[in-house]
C-alpha positions as CSV (number, residue, x, y, z in Angstrom):
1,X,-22.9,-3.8,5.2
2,X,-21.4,-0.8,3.1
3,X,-20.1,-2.2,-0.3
4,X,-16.5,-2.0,-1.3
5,X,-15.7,-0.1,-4.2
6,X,-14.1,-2.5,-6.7
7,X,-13.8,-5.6,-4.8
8,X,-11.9,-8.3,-6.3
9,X,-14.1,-11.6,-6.3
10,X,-12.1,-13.1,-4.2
11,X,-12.6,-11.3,-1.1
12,X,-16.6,-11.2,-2.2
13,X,-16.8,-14.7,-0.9
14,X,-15.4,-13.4,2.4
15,X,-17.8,-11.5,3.8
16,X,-19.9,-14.5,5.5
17,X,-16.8,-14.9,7.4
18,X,-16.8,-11.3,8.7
19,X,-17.2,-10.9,12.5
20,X,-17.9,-7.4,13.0
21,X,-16.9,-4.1,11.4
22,X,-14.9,-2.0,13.5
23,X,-14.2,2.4,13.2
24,X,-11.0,3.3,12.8
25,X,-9.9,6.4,13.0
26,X,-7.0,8.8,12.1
27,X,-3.6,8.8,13.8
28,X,-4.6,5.6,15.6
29,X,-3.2,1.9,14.8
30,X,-5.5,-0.7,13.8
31,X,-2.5,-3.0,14.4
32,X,1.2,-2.6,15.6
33,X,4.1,-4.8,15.4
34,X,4.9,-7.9,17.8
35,X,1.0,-8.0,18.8
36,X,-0.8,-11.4,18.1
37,X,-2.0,-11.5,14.5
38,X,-5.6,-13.3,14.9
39,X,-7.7,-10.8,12.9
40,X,-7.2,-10.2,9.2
41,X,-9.4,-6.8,7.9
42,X,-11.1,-5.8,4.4
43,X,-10.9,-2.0,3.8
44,X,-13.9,-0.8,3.6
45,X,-13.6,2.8,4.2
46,X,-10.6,5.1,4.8
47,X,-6.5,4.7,4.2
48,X,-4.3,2.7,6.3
49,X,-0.2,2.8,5.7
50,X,1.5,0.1,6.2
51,X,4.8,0.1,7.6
52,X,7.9,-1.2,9.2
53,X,9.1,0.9,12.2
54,X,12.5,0.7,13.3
55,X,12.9,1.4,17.1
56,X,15.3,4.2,16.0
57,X,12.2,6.1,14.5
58,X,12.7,5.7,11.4
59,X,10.2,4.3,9.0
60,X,9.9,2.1,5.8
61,X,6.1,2.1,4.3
62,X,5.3,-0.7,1.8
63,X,1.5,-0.1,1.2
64,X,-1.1,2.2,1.7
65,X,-4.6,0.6,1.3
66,X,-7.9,1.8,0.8
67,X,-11.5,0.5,-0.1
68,X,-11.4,-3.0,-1.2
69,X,-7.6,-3.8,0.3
70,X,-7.2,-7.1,2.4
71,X,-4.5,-6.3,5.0
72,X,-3.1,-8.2,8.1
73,X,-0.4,-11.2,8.7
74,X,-1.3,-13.5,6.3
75,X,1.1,-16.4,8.1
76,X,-2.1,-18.4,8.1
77,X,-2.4,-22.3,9.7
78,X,0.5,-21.3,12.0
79,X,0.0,-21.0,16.0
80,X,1.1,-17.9,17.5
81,X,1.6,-15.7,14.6
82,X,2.4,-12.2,15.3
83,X,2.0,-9.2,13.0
84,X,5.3,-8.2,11.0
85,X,4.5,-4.6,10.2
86,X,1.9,-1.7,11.8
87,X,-1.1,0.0,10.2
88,X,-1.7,3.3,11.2
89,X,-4.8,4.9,10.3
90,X,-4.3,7.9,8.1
91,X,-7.9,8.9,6.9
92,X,-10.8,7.7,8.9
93,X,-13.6,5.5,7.8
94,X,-14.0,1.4,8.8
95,X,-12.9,-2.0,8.2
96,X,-14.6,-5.3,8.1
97,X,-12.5,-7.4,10.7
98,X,-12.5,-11.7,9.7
99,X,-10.9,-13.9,12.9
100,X,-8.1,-16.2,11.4
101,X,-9.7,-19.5,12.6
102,X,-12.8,-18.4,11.0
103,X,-10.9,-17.8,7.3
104,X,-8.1,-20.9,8.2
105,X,-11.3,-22.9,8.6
106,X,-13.1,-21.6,5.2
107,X,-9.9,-21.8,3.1
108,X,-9.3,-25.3,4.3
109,X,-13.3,-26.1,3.1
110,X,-13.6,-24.3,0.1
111,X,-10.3,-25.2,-3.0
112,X,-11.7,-22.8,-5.1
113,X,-11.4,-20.2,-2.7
114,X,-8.2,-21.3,-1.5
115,X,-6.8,-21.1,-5.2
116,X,-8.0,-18.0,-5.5
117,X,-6.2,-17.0,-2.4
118,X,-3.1,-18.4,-3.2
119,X,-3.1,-16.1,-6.5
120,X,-3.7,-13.2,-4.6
121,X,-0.9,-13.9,-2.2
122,X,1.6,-14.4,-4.9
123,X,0.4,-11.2,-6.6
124,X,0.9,-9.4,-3.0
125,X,4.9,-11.1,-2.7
126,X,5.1,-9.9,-6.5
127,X,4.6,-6.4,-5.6
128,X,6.6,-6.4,-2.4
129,X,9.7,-8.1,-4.4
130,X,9.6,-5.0,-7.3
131,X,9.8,-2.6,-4.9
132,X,12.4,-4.1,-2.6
133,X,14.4,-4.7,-6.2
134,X,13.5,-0.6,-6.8
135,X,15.0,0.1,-3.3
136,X,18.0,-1.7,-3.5
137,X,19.2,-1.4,-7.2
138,X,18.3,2.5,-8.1
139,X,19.8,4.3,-5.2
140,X,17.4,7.2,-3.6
141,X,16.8,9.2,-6.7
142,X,15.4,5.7,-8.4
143,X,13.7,4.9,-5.1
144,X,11.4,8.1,-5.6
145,X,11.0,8.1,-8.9
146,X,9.5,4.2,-8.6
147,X,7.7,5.3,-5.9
148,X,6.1,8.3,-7.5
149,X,5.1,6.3,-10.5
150,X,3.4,3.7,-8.0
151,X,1.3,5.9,-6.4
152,X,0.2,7.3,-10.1
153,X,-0.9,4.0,-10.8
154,X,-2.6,3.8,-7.6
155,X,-3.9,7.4,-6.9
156,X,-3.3,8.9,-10.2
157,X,-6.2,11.0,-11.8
158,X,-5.1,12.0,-15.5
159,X,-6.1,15.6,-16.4
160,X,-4.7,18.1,-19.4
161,X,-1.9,19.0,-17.6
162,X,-0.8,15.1,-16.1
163,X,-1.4,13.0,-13.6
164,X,-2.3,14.2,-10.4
165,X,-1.6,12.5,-7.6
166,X,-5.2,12.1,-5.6
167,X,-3.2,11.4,-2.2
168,X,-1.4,14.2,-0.3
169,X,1.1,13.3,0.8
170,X,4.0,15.1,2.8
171,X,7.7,14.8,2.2
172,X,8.2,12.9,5.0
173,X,5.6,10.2,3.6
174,X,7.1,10.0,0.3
175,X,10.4,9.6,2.4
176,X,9.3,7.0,4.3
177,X,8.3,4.6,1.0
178,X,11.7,5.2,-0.2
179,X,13.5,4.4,2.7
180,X,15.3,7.7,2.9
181,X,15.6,11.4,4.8
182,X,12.8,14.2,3.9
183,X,15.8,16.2,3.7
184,X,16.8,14.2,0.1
185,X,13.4,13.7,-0.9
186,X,13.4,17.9,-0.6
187,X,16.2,17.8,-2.9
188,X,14.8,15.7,-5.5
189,X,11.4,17.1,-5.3
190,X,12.6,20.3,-6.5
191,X,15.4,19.2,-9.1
192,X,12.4,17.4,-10.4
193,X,10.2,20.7,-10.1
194,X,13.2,22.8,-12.2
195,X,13.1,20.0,-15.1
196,X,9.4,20.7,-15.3
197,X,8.6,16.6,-14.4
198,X,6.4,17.6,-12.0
199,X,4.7,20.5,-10.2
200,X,3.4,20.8,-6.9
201,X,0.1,22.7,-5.9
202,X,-0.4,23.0,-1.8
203,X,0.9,19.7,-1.2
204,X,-0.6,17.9,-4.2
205,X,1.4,16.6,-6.7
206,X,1.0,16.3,-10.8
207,X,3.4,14.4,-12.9
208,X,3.6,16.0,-16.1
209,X,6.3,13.8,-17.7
210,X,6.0,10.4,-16.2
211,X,8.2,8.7,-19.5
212,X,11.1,10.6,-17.4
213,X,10.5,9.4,-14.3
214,X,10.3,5.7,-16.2
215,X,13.2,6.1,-18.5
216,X,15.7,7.5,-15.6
217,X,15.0,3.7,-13.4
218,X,14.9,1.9,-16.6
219,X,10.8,1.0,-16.6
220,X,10.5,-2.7,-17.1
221,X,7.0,-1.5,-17.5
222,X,5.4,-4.4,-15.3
223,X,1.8,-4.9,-15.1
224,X,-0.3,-2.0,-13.3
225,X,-1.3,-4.4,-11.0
226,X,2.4,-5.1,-9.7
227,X,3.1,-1.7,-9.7
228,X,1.1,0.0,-7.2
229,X,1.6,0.9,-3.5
230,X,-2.1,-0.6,-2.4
């Protein structure tokens, strides 16, 4: 099996419960919304986006995962489950799929394990919390600026000139996180562009003052591992 680039430990001990590893591929969804939720999945190849889809058509992404990212409904030990949010494929590659009796079963044999698991989950609910709190209490303007300082943390490659963003992403995407129009994401895109905060190079992004960005949403400067958008 192909090895997952920075793994945490905890889903190392997984992998004797994996059942197959499936190909997933780009525009597709490895999961949608209302369909039964009896397969968890270990990235371990490619991005997925997860998101909330409103039957309107409008969209609310809360991760985007990549090599090493454990995603599905994690309402474990409950019959009937359903998945909550969709994953649509957004770069090819392939994801090691575990059945949730299989892990249900291992958790419930292994207390180590299981604490470990626990601490991930917590961590997960962390990170959805501070950006819900982003979301509601700094307006749009804040919402991008959080979001843009989470996917540096994430995706950010520092160079002379900043931090550059190592996932293109469109207006609409960065919209999407923020819970907003790609008509107001336009707008603060370039008013950040003027300032000089940032500059953007065929759809690539580089932060080139991200104290701004943090001192305009009043950084509580969490732990990098809270705040991220994997």
């Amino acid at each position: 099996m192909q090895s997952v680039k920075e793994l945490p430990v905890i889903f190392s001990h997984l992998f004797d419960t994996v059942h197959h590893v499936r190909k997933i591929k780009k525009g597709t969804f490895l999961f949608q919304e209302g369909s039964i939720a009896d397969e968890l999945y270990i990235v371990q190849s490619g991005i997925l986006q997860i998101s909330k889809i409103i039957p309107d058509g409008r969209e609310l992404t809360l991760r985007m995962c990549s090599s090493g990212d454990f995603v599905g409904e994690l309402n474990l030990f409950s019959p009937a489950s359903r998945y909550l949010l969709s994953a649509r494929v957004v770069e090819s590659g392939e994801v090691a799929v575990i059945m949730k009796d299989v892990l249900e079963e291992k958790l419930s044999q292994d207390l180590q394990l299981s604490f470990e698991f626990i601490k991930w989950m917590s961590l997960q609910y962390r990170k959805t919390q501070t950006k819900f709190r982003d979301l509601v209490l700094h307006g749009k303007k804040g919402a991008l600026y959080s979001t843009l300082i989470r996917i540096s943390n994430s995706y950010g490659i520092k160079t002379n000139k900043g931090i550059l963003i190592g996932l293109p992403l469109t207006n609409q995407e960065l919209a999407n996180f923020c819970g907003t129009s790609r008509e107001v994401v336009n707008r603060l895109l370039s008013d950040l562009r003027k300032t000089g905060t940032i500059s953007i190079d065929k759809g690539t992004i580089t932060i080139h003052d991200l104290g701004y960005l943090k001192r305009e949403i009043d950084c509580e400067d969490c732990p990098t591992e809270i705040c991220k958008v994997d």
